[in-house]
Backbone as ProteinMPNN parsed JSONL, in Angstrom:
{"seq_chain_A": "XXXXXXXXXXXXXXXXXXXXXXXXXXXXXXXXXXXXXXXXXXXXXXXXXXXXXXXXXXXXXXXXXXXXXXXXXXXXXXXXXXXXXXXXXXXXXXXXXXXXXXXXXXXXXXXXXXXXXXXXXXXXXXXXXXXXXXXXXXXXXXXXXXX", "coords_chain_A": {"N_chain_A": [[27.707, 85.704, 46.951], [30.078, 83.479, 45.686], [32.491, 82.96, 47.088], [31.827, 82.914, 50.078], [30.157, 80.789, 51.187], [29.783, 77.896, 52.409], [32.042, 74.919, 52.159], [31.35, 72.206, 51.615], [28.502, 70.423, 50.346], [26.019, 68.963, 50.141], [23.663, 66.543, 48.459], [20.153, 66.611, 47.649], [16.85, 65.4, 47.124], [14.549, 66.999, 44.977], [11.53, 67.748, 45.663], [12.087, 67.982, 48.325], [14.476, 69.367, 49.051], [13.903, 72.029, 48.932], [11.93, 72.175, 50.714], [13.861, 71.938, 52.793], [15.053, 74.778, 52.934], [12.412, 76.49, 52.693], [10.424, 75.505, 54.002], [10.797, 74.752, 56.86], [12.077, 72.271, 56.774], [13.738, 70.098, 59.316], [15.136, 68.221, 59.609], [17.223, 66.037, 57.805], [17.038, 62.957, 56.269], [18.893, 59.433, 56.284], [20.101, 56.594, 55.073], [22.636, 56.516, 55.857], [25.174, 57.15, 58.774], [27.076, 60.333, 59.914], [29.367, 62.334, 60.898], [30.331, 64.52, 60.178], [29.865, 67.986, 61.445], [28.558, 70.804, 61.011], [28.119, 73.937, 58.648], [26.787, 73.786, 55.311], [26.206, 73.47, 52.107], [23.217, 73.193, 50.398], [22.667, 70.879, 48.077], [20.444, 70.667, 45.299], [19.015, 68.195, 43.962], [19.304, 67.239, 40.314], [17.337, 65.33, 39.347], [13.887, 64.324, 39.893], [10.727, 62.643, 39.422], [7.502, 62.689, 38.679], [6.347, 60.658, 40.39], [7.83, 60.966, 42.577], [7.287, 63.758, 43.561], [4.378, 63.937, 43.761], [3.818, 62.748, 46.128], [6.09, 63.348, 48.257], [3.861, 65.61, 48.59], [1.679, 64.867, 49.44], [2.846, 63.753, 51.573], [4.032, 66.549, 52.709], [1.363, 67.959, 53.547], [0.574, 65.88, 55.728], [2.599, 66.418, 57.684], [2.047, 69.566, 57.336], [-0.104, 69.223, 59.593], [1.016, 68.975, 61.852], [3.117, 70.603, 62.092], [3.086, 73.459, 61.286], [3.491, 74.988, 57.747], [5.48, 78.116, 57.712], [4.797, 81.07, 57.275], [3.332, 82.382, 54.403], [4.874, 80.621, 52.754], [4.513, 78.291, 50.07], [4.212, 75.524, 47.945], [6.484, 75.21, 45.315], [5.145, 74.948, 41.798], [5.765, 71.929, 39.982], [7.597, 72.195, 37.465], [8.509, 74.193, 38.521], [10.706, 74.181, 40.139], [14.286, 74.754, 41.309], [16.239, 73.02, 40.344], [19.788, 71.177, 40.073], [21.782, 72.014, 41.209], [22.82, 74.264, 44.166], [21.332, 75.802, 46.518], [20.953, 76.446, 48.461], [21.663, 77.039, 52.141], [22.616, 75.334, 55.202], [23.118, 74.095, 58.485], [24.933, 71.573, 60.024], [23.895, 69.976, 62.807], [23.46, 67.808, 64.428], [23.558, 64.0, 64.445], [21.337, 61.564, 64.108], [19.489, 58.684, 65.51], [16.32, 58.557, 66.316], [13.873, 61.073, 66.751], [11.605, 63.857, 67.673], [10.681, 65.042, 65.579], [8.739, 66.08, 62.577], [9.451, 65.412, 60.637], [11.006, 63.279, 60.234], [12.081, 60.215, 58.986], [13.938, 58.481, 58.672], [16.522, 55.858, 58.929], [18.776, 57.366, 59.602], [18.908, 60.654, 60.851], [20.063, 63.637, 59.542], [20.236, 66.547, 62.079], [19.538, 69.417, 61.098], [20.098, 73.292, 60.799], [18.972, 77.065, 61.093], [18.357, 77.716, 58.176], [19.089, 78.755, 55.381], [18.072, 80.323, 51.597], [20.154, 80.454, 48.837], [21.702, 82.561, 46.099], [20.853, 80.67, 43.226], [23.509, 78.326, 42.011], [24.543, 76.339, 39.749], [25.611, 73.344, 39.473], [26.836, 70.151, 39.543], [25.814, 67.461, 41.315], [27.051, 65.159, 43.953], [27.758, 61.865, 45.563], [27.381, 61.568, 49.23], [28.549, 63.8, 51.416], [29.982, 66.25, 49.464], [32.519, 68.562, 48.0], [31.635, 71.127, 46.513], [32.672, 72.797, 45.207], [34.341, 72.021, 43.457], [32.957, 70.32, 41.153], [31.915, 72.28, 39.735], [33.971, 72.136, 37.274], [33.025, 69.99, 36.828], [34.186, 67.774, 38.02], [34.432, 65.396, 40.421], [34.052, 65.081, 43.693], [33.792, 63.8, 46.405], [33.828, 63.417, 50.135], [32.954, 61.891, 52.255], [31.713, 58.606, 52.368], [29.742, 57.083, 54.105], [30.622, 56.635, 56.823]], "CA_chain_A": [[29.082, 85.459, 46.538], [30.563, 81.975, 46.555], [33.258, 82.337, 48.576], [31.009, 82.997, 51.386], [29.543, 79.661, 51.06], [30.479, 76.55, 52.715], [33.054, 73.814, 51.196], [30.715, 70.943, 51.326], [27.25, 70.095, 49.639], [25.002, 67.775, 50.214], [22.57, 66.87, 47.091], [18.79, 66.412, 48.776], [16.334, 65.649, 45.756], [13.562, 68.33, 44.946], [11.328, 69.07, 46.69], [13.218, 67.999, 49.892], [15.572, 70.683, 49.224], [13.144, 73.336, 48.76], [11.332, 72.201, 52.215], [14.749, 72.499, 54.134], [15.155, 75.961, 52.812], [11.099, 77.112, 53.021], [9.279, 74.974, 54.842], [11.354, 74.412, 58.146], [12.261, 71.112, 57.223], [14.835, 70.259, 60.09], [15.879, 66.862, 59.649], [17.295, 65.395, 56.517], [17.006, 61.339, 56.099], [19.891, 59.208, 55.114], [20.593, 55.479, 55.388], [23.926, 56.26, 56.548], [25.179, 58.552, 59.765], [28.147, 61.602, 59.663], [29.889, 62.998, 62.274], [30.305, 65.809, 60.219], [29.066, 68.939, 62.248], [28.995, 72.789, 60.654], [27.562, 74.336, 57.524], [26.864, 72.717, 54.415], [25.135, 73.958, 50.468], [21.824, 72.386, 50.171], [22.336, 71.266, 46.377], [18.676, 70.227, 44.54], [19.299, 66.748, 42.29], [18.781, 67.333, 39.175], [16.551, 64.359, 38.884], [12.548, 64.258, 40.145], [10.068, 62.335, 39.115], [5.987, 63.107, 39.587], [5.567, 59.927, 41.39], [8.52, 61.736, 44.148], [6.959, 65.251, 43.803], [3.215, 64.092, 44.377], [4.019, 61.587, 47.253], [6.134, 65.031, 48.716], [2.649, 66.89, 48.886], [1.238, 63.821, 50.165], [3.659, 63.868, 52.647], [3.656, 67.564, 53.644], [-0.024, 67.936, 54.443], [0.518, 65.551, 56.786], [3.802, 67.286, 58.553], [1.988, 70.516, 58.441], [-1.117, 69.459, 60.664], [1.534, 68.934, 63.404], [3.597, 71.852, 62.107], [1.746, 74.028, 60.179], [4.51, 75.845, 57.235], [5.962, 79.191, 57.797], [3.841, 81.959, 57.085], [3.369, 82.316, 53.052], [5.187, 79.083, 51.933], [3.967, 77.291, 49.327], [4.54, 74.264, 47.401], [6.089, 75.522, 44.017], [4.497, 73.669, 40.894], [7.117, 70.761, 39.677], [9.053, 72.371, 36.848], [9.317, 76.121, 38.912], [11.713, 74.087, 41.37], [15.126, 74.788, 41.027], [17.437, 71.498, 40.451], [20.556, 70.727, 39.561], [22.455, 73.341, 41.683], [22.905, 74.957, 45.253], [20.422, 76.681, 46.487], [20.674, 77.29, 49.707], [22.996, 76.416, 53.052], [22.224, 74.628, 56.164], [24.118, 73.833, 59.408], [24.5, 70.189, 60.443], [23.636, 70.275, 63.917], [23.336, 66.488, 64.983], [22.983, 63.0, 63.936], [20.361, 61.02, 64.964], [18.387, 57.443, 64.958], [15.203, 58.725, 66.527], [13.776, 62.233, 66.47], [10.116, 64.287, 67.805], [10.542, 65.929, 64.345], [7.589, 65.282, 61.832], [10.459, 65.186, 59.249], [12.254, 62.207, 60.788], [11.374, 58.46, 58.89], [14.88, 57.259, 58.173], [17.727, 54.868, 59.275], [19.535, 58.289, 60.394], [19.007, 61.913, 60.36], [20.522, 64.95, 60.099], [19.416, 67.659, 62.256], [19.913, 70.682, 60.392], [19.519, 74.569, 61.944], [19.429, 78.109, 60.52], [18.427, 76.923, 56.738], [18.345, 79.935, 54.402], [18.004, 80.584, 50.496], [21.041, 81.823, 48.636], [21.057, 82.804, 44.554], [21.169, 79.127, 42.309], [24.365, 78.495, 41.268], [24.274, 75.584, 38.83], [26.649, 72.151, 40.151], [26.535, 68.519, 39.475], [25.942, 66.299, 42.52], [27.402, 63.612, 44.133], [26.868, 61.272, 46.621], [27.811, 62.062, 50.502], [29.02, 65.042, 51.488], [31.158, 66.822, 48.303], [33.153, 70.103, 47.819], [31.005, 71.253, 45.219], [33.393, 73.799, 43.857], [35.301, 71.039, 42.381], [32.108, 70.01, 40.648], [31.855, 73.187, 38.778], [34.536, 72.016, 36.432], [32.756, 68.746, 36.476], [35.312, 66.579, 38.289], [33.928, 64.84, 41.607], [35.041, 64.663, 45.271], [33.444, 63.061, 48.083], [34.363, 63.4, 51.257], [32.17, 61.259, 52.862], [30.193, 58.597, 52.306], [29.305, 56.291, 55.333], [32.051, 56.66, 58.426]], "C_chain_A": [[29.474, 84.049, 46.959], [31.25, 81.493, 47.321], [32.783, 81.9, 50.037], [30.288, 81.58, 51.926], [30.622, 78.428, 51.727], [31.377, 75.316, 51.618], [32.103, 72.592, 50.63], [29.352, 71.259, 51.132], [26.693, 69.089, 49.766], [23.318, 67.667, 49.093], [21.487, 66.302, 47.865], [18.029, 66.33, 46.869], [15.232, 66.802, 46.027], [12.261, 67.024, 45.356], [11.624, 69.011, 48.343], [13.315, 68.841, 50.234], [14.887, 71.6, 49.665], [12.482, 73.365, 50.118], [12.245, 72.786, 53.192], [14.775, 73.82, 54.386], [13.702, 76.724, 53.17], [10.481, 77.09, 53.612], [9.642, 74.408, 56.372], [11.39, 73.077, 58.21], [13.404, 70.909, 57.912], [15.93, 68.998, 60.058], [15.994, 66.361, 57.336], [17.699, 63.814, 56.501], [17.928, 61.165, 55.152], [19.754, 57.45, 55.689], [22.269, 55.185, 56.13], [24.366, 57.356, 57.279], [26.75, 59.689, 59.038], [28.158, 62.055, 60.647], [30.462, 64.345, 61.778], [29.884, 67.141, 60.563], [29.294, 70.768, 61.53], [27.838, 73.215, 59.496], [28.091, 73.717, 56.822], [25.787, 73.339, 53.615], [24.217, 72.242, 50.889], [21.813, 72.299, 48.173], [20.933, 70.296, 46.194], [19.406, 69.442, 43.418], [19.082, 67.707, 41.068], [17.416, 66.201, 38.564], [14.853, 64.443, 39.835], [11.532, 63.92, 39.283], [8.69, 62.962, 39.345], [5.708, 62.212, 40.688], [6.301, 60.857, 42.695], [7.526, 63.098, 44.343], [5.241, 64.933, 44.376], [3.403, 63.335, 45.824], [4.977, 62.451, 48.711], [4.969, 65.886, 49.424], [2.097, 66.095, 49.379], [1.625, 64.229, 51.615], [4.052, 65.283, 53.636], [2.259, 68.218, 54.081], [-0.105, 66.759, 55.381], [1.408, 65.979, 57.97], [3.257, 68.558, 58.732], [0.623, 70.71, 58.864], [-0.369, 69.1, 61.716], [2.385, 70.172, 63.418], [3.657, 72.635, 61.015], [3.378, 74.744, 59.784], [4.549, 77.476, 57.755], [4.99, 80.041, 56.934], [4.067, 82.272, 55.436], [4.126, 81.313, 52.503], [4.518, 78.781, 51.489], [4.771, 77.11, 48.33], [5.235, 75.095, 46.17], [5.985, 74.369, 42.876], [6.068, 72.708, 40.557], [8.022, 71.583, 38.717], [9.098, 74.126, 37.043], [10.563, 75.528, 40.277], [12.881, 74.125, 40.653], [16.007, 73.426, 41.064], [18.804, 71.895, 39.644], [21.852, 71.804, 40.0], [22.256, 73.517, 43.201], [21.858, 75.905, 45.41], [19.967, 76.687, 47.638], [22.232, 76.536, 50.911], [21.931, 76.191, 54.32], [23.212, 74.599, 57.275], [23.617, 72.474, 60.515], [24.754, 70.372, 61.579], [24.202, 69.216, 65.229], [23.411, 65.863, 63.987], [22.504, 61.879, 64.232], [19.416, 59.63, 64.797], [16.832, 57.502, 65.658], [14.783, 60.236, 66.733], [12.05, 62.68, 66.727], [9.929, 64.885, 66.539], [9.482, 65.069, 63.143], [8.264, 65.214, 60.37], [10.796, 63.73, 59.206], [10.78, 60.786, 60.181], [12.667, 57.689, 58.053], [15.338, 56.62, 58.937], [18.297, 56.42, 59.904], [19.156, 59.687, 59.783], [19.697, 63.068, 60.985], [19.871, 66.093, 60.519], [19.824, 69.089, 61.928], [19.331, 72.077, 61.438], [19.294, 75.889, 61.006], [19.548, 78.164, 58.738], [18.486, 78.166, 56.304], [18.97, 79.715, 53.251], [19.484, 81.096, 50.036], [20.754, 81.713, 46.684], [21.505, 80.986, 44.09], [22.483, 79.43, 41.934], [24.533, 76.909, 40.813], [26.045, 74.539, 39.303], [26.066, 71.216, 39.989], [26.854, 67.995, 41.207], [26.862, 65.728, 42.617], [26.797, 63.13, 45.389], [27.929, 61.527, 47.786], [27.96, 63.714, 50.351], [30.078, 65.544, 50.216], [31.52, 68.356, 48.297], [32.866, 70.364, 46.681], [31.467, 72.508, 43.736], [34.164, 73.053, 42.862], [34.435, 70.376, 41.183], [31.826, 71.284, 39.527], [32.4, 72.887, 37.998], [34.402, 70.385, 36.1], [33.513, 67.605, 36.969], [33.802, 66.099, 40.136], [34.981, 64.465, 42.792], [34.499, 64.896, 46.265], [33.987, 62.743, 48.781], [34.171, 62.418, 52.198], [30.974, 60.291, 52.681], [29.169, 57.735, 53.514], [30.693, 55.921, 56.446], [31.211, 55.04, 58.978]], "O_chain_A": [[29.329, 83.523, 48.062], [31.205, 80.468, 48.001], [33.139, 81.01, 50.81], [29.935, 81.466, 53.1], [31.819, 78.206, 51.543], [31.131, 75.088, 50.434], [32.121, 72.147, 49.483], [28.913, 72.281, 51.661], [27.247, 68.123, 49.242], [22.328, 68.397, 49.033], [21.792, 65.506, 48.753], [18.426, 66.878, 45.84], [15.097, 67.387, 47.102], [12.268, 65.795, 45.288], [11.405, 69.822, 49.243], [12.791, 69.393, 51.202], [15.143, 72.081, 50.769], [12.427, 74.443, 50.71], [11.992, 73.627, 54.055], [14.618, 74.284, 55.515], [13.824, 77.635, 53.988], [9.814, 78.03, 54.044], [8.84, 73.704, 56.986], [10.973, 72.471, 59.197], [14.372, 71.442, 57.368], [17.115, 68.918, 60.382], [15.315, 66.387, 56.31], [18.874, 63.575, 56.782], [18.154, 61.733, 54.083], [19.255, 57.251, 56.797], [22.818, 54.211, 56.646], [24.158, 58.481, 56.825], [27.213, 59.656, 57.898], [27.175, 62.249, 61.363], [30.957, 65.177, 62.538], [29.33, 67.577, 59.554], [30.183, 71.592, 61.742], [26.706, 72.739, 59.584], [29.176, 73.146, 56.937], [24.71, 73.7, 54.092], [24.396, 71.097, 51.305], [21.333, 73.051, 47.325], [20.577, 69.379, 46.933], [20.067, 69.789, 42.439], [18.685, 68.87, 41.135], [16.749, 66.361, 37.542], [15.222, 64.874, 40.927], [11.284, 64.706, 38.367], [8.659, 63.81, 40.237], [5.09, 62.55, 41.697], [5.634, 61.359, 43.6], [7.072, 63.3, 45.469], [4.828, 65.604, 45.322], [2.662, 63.868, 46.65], [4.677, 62.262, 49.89], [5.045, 66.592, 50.43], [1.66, 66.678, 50.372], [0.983, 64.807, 52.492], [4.295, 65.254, 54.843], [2.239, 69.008, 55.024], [-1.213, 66.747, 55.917], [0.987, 65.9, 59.124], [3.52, 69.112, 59.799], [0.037, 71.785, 58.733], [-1.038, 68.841, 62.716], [2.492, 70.819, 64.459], [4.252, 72.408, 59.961], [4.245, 75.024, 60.612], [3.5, 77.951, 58.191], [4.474, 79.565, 55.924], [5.265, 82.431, 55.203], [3.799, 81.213, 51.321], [3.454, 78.758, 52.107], [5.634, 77.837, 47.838], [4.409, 75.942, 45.831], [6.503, 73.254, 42.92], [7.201, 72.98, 40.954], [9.194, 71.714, 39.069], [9.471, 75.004, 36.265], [11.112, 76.256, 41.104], [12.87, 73.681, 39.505], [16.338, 72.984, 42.164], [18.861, 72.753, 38.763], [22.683, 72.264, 39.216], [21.354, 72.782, 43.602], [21.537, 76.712, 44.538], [18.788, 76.887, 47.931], [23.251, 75.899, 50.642], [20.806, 76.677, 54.435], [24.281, 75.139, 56.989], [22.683, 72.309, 61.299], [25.825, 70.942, 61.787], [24.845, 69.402, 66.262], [23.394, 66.344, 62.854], [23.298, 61.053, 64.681], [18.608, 59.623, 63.869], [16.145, 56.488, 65.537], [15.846, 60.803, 66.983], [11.202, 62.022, 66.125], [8.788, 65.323, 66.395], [9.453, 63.862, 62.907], [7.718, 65.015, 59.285], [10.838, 63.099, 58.15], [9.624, 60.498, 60.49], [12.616, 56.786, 57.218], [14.68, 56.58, 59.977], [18.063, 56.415, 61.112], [19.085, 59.91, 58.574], [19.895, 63.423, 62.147], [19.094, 66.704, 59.786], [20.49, 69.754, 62.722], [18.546, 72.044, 62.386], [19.531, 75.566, 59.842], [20.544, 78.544, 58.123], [17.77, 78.898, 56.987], [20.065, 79.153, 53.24], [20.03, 81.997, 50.673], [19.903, 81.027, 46.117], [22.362, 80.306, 44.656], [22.768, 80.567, 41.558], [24.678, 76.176, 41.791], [27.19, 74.983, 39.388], [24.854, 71.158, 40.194], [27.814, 68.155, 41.961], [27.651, 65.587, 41.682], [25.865, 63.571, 46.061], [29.121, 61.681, 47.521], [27.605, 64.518, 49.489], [31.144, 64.929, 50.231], [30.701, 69.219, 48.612], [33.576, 70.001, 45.743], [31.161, 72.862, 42.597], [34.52, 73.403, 41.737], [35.073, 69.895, 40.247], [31.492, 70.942, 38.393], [31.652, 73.148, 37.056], [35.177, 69.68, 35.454], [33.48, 66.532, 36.366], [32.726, 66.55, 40.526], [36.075, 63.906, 42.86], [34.577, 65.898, 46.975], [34.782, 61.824, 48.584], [35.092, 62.063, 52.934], [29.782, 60.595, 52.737], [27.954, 57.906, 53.614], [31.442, 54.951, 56.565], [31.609, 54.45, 59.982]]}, "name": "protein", "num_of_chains": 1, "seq": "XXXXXXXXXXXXXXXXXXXXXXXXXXXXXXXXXXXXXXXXXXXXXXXXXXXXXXXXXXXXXXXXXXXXXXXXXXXXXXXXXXXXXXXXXXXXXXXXXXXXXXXXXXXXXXXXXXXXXXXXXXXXXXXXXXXXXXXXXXXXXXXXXXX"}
């Protein structure tokens, strides 16, 4: 149900998203920090390329020989990922310029907690943090984009 769901959204591109939610990714990379702290929708871009999605799998066989995925995870192929929508929630924890996490290679990250799945529900992005119910009717409103 959507009420149940947090106000704000944060768009992550695929297969990011799908890591935070499956693969215990804990940190999410940004160029710019937030002092926003709570729960927050994990929305999936709508946009992914192959070069992002192979360079992804690249990139998680090397994250999980230090931390091997969650027991049955796997990768799904490029066009079974869900985009362009919510699809899961998170809870921003921290925010951080260095990190032991084999996630962590930006300018700042968020340390996320308690990731889980919820059903797709279909929303346009934006950039920073946004109240993505307002996006359902296609309008935009960011909250946040660099404090």
């Amino acid at each position: 149900m959507t009420a149940d769901l947090p106000r704000y959204a944060l768009s992550i591109r695929q297969p990011w998203a799908w890591a935070i939610i499956n693969a215990g990714k804990d940190i999410e990379n940004r160029d710019w920090p937030t002092r926003f702290r709570g729960p927050v929708c994990i929305h999936a871009s709508k946009g992914m390329t192959r070069d992002e999605y192979n360079g992804f799998i690249r990139t998680i066989h090397t994250v999980s020989l230090i931390r091997p995925f969650p027991t049955g995870a796997m990768v799904p192929a490029m066009p079974e990922l869900e985009r362009g929508g919510i699809i899961g929630v998170a809870e921003i924890v921290d925010c951080v310029e260095a990190s032991d996490s084999p996630w962590f290679f930006g300018r700042f990250g968020f340390v996320l907690r308690n990731a889980r799945q919820v059903d797709f529900i279909p929303v346009k992005g934006s950039l920073g943090l946004f109240d993505w119910r307002a996006n359902l009717m296609g309008a935009s409103n960011a909250i946040e984009a660099a404090p």
